[in-house]
Structure formats: C-alpha cells, structure tokens
C-alpha positions as CSV (number, residue, x, y, z in Angstrom):
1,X,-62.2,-30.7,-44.5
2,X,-61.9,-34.0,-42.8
3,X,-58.0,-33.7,-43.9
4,X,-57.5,-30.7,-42.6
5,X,-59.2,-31.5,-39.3
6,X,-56.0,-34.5,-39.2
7,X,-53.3,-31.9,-40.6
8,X,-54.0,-29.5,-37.8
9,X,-53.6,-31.5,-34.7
10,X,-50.5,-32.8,-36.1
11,X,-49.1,-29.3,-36.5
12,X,-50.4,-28.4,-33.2
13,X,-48.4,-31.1,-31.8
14,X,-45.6,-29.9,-34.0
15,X,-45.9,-26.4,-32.9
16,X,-45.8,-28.0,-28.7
17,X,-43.4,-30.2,-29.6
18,X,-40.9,-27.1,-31.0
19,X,-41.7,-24.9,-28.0
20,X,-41.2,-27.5,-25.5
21,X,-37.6,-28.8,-27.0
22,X,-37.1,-24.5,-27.0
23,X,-38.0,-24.5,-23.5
24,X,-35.5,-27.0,-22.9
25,X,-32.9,-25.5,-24.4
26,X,-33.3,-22.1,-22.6
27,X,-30.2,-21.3,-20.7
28,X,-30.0,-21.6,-17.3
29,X,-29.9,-18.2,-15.5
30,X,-26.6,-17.5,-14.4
31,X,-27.1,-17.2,-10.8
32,X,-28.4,-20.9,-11.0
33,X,-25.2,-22.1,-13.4
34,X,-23.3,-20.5,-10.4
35,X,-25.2,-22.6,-7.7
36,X,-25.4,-25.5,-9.1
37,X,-21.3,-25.8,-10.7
38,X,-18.7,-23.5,-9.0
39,X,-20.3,-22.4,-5.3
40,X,-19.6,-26.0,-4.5
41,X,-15.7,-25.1,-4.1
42,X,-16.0,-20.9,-4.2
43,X,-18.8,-20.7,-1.8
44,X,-22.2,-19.1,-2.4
45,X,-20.8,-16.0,-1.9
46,X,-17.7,-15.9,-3.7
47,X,-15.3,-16.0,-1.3
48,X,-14.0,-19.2,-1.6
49,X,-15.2,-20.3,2.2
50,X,-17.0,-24.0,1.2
51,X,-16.7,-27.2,2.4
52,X,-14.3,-28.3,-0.1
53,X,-11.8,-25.7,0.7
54,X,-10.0,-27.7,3.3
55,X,-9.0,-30.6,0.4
56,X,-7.5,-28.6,-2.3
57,X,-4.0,-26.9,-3.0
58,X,-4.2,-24.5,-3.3
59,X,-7.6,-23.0,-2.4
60,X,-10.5,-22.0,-4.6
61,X,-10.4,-18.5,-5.7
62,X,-11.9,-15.9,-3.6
63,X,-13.4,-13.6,-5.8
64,X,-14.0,-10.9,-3.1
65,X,-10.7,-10.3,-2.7
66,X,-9.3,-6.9,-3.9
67,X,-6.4,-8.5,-5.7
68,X,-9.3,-11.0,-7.5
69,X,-10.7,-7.8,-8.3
70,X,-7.7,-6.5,-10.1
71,X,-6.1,-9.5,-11.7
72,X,-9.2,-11.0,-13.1
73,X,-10.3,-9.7,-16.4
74,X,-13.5,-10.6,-18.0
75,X,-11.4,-12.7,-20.8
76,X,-9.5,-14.6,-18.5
77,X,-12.2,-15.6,-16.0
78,X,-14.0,-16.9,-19.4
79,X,-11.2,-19.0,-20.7
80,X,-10.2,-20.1,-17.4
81,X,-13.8,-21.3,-16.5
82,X,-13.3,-22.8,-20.4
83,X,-10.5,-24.7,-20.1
84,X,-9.7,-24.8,-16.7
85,X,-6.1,-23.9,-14.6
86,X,-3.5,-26.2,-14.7
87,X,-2.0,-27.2,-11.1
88,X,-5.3,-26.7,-9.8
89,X,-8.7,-28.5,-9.1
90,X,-10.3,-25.3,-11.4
91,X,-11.8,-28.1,-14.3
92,X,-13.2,-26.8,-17.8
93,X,-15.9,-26.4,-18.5
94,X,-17.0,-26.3,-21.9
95,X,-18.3,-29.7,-22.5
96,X,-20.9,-29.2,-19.6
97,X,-21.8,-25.5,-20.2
98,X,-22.4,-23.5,-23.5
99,X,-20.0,-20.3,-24.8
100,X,-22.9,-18.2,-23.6
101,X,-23.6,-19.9,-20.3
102,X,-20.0,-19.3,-19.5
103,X,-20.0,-15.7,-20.3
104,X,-22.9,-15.0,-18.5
105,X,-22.2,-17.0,-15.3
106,X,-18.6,-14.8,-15.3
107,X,-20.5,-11.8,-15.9
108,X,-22.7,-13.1,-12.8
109,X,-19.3,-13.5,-10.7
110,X,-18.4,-10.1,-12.1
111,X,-21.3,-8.0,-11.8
112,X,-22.6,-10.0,-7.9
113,X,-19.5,-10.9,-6.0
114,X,-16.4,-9.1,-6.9
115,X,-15.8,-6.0,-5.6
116,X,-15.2,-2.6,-8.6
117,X,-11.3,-2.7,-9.5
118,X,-9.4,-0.3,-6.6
119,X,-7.9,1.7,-9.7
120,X,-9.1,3.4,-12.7
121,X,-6.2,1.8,-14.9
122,X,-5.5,-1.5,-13.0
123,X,-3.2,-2.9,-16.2
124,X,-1.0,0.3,-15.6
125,X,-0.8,0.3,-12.0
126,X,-0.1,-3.3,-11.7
127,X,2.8,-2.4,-14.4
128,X,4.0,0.7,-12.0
129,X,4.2,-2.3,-8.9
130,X,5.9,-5.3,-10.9
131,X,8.0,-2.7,-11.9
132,X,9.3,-0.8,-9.2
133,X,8.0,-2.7,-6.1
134,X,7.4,-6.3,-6.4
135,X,11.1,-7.5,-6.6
136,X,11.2,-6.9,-3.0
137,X,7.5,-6.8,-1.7
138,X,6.7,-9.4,-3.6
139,X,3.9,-10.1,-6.2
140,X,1.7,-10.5,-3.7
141,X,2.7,-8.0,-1.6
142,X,3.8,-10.6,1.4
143,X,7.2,-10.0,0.5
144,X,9.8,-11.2,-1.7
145,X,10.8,-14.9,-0.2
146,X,14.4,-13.3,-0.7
147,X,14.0,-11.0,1.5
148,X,13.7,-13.1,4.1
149,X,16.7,-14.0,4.9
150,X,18.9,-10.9,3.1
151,X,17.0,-7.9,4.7
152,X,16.4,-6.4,8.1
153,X,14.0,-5.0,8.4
154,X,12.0,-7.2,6.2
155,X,10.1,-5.4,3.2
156,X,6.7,-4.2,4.7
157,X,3.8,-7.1,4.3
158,X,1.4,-4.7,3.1
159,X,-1.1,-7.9,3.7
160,X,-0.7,-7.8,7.3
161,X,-3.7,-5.9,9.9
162,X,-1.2,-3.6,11.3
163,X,-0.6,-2.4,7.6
164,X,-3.9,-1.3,7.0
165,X,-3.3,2.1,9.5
166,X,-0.5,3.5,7.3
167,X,-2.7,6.4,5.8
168,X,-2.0,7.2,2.3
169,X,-0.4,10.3,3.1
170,X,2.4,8.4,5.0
171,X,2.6,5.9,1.8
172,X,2.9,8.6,-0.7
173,X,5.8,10.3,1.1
174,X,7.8,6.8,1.8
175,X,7.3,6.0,-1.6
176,X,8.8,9.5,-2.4
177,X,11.3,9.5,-0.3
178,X,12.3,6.2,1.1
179,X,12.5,5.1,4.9
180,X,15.3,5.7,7.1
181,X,17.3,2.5,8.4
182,X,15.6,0.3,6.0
183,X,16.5,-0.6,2.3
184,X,13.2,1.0,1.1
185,X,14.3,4.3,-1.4
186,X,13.2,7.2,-2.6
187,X,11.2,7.6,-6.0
188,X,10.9,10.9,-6.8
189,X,13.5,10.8,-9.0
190,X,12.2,7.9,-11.1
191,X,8.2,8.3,-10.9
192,X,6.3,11.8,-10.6
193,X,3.4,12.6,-7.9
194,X,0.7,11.3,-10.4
195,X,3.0,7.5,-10.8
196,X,3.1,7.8,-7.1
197,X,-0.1,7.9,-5.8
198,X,-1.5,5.4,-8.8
199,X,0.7,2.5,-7.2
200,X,0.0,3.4,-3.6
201,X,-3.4,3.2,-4.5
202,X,-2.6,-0.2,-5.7
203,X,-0.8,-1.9,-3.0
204,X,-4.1,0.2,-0.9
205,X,-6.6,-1.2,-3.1
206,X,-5.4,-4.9,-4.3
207,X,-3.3,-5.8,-0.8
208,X,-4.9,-3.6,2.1
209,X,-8.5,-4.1,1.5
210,X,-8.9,-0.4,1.7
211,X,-10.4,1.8,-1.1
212,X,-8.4,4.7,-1.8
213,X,-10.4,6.4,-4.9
214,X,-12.6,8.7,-3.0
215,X,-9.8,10.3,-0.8
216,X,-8.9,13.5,-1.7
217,X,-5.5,14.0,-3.3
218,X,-4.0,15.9,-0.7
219,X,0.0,17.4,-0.6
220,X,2.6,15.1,0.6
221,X,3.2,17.5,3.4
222,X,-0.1,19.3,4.9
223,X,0.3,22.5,6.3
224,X,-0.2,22.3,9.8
225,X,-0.1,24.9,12.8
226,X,3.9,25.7,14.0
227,X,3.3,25.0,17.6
228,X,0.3,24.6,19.4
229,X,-1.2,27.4,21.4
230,X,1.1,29.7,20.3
231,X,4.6,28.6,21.3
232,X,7.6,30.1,19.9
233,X,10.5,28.0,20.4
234,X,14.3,29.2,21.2
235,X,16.8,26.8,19.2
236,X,19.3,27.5,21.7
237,X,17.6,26.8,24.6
238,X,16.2,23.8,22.4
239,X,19.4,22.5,21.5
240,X,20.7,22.2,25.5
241,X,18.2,20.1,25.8
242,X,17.7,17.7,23.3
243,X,21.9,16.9,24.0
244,X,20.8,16.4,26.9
245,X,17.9,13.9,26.4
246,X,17.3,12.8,22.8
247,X,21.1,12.5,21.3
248,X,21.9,9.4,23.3
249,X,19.2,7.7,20.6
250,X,18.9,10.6,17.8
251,X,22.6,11.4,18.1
252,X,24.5,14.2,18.1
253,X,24.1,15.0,14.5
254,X,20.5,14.3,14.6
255,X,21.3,11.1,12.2
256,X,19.5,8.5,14.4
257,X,22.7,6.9,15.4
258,X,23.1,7.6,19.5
259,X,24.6,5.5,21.8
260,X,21.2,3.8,22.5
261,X,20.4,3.5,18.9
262,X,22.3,-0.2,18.2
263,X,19.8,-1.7,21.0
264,X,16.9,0.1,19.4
265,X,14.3,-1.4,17.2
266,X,13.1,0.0,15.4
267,X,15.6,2.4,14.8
268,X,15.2,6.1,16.5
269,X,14.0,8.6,13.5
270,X,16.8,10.1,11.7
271,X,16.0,13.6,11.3
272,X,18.4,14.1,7.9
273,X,17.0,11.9,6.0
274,X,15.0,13.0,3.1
275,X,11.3,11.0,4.3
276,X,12.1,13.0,7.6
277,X,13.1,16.3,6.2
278,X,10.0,16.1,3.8
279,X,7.4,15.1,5.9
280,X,8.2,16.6,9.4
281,X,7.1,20.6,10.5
282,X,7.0,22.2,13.5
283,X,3.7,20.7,14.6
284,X,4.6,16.6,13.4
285,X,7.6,17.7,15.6
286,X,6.2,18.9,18.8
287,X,3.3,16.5,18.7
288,X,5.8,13.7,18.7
289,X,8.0,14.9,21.2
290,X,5.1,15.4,23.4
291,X,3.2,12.4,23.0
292,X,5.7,10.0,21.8
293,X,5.5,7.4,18.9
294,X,3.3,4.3,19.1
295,X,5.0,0.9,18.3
296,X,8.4,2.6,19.1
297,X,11.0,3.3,22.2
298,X,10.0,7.2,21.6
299,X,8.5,7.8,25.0
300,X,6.1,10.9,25.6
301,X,8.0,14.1,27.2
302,X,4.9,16.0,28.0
303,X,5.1,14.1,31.4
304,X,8.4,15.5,31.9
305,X,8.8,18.3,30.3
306,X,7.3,21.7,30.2
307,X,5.0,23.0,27.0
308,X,8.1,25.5,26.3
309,X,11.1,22.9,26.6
310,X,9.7,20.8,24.3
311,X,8.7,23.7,21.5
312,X,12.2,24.8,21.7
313,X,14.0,20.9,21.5
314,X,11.2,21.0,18.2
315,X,12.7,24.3,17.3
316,X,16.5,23.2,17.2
317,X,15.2,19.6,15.6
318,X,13.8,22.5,12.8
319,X,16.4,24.9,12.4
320,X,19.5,22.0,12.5
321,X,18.6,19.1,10.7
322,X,15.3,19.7,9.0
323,X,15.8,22.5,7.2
324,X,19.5,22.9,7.7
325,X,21.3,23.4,4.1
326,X,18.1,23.8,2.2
C-alpha cells in the first residue's frame, strides 16, 4: 500500500503534466493567429488600411476587394501565407505557424473578411476576360498601359466611380455590339449571350464593386412603349427637321459625322452602327431627343421643341437608319 500511495501521486503529476504540455500545444484560434501576425500590415479588418501601409511597395493585400475575392483561391492564400511572395514584404510563415494554423487562419480570412466570389465559375470568367478583354483594358481593368498613348478614346477604366452607373444592360449590348467612334467591337460573333453576360458580370463583380448575380437576366433590348402618351410620329415631317437641327452633328446620313462632329467629344451617336441599331427604339429615341444625354453635347429639345416635332425627328431616326435595310 505504502507503494502505491508514492506510485499514484507520481502518475497524477504525470497525468497534469501531459494535459498541461496539451494545453500548450492547443492551436491558437484563428481569429487570434490573425490578430496577433498579419492585421499588423492587412488591418483588422482585412482591407489592408494599417499603419504599415504607407512603408511598403507595394501595399498589403486588401482582401475585401472584389478582385481579392476572385483571384485568391484557398490553395494559394495557403502557400502564399507558407512561403511568402517574392517582391513583396508578404514573409512565410511556416517556421512560426503550423500546416494547420495556416489553413485555418486562411479559412478565417476566407470565411470573415472576403466578400463571396462575384461569379459562379470565377476560373472561367477570368478565362472569358484575359481572353477577349484584358489586352486592351488591362488585367486589372485600369487599362492596358499601351493604350495610353495608341488609343483615343482610351479603353474604359472600369475601376473608375463614374464606371460604376453603366448598368449591365448597357454592358451586355456594348459587349455585343461594340461602341461607335471608339476601337471597342462587337462580340456576338465570337461569344454567345450566356459568354456575354458571364464576363460582364466579371469586370461588374471583380473591378466595379457591384454585385451582379441577383439581377435578373433581362434581353439586351427591353421592350419599351413607342412614344409616350400616344404620339405617332410622321418621318417626313421628322426628317425636315432633324436636317434642319441634328445633321450638323449626326450628319446627313445619320453616321455621326456632321460638320460639328470633329469639335465634338465625345462623338455625337451614330445611328448605323450596330450598338445603336440594337439598342435604340422608339422610346430610347424620343426620350433622348427630349431630354438630352448627360456627360455629352446632346442638349435637351423638349425646351424647344413641341411633343409632336420631336416624335416625328424619332420617327425618321427609326424608319432611316435604325431599321433601314433590316
């Protein structure tokens, strides 16, 4: 007995001693790996805004980014965080932090701070935009540095504010069907509606900061009312009038290239193009004779003109160029 009363203790302290070094070896939750070695430079929130930000070159990642979101896959957050990133302050970590402590402090980044991938496919998507887009907006979508001095217009920078009120029914049919005065073609002939919308929803998702997977997929030209309040329009009567105030910057043949039109940026609409002749009706064509087009030299004729001039100028804009051939 009295040997058993000096074996116990000692496996008691045996037992302690085992559960405390387990204790110690218990992983750190991730939220506390997180904390402690990476919101130093990404910020405790993800997006990259900490004090260090202003010393490196470039700048932590920001993993609230859309783009983050996109280009960052589970396996390459984990060997990055691993091994590190060349050209980069991003250091490896795999002599501080265990294989699991890394997996779970990306799946911490993953699950807390990122935002969910803007596309259902993101790999083909990407593949649709390096493929078709990126050679002149870039792989960023800033804009090829190429461009800059080759093209003008520039490509769009789909990063900039005043991009994020293109709607996506205006970026489906551009994509579709190119942009008039500008080296951006048509893609209908190379990609189908379903390619289309998949890489608008891209550049939407990864560059705009806008989340396009709960709009409705919608045709690239919504029916909408001929003429408001009833108008009929008379071409003839229409066409009087628009040689006598719209072909000095539409031109005579409707082609966007009136006298005006070489001191004119951006360039007024030509109506035979295909973008135009796909995405205007009656109504786009009223409504923006009447109230003119923001960001552009198209001035608003309601203020001049009566209800009834202006549905027949939209009726001759129809019948000669829109539709014309077809």
């Amino acid at each position: 007995m009295r040997n058993h009363r000096k074996v116990l203790p000692l496996g008691l302290l045996t037992l302690f001693a085992a559960c405390g070094s387990f204790a110690t070896e218990m992983p750190a939750k991730p939220a506390k790996i997180y904390h402690d070695h990476c919101s130093v430079c990404h910020g405790d929130h993800g997006d990259g805004q900490s004090r260090a930000r202003g010393s490196m070159v470039p700048p932590p990642r920001d993993f609230t980014t859309p783009q983050a979101a996109v280009e960052l896959t589970r396996e390459r957050m984990i060997a990055v965080v691993s091994a590190g990133k060349p050209g980069t302050a991003m250091a490896g970590w795999a002599t501080q932090l265990k294989p699991t402590e890394i997996a779970a402090v990306v799946d911490y980044v993953r699950e807390h701070l990122m935002r969910p991938v803007a596309t259902v496919d993101a790999g083909a998507a990407r593949k649709l935009y390096a493929e078709n887009c990126s050679v002149c907006h870039g792989d960023d979508g800033r804009g090829a540095k190429w461009t800059f001095t080759n093209m003008s217009p520039r490509p769009r920078d789909f990063t900039a504010p005043d991009s994020k009120t293109l709607s996506r029914d205006y970026m489906i049919r551009t994509v579709s069907y190119g942009k008039a005065n500008t080296a951006m073609p048509g893609f209908e002939t190379q990609l189908d509606g379903t390619q289309i919308g998949t890489v608008v929803d891209y550049v939407r998702g990864t560059f705009m900061g806008l989340d396009a997977r709960n709009e409705p997929v919608r045709p690239i030209l919504a029916a909408q009312p001929p003429m408001p309040g009833g108008l009929h329009g008379d071409a003839e009567m229409g066409k009087a009038r628009y040689l006598q105030n719209c072909a000095t910057c539409h031109g005579v043949a409707g082609d966007g290239k009136g006298p005006r039109a070489y001191f004119i940026l951006p360039k007024p609409r030509d109506f035979r193009h295909p973008a135009s002749r796909h995405g205007l009706d009656l109504g786009r064509l009223y409504q923006g004779i009447a109230k003119g087009v923001r960001g552009s030299e198209m001035p608003a004729w309601d203020t001049v003109l009566a209800p009834q001039e202006i549905a027949d100028i939209a009726e001759y804009v129809y019948r000669a160029f829109i539709v014309a051939d077809r």
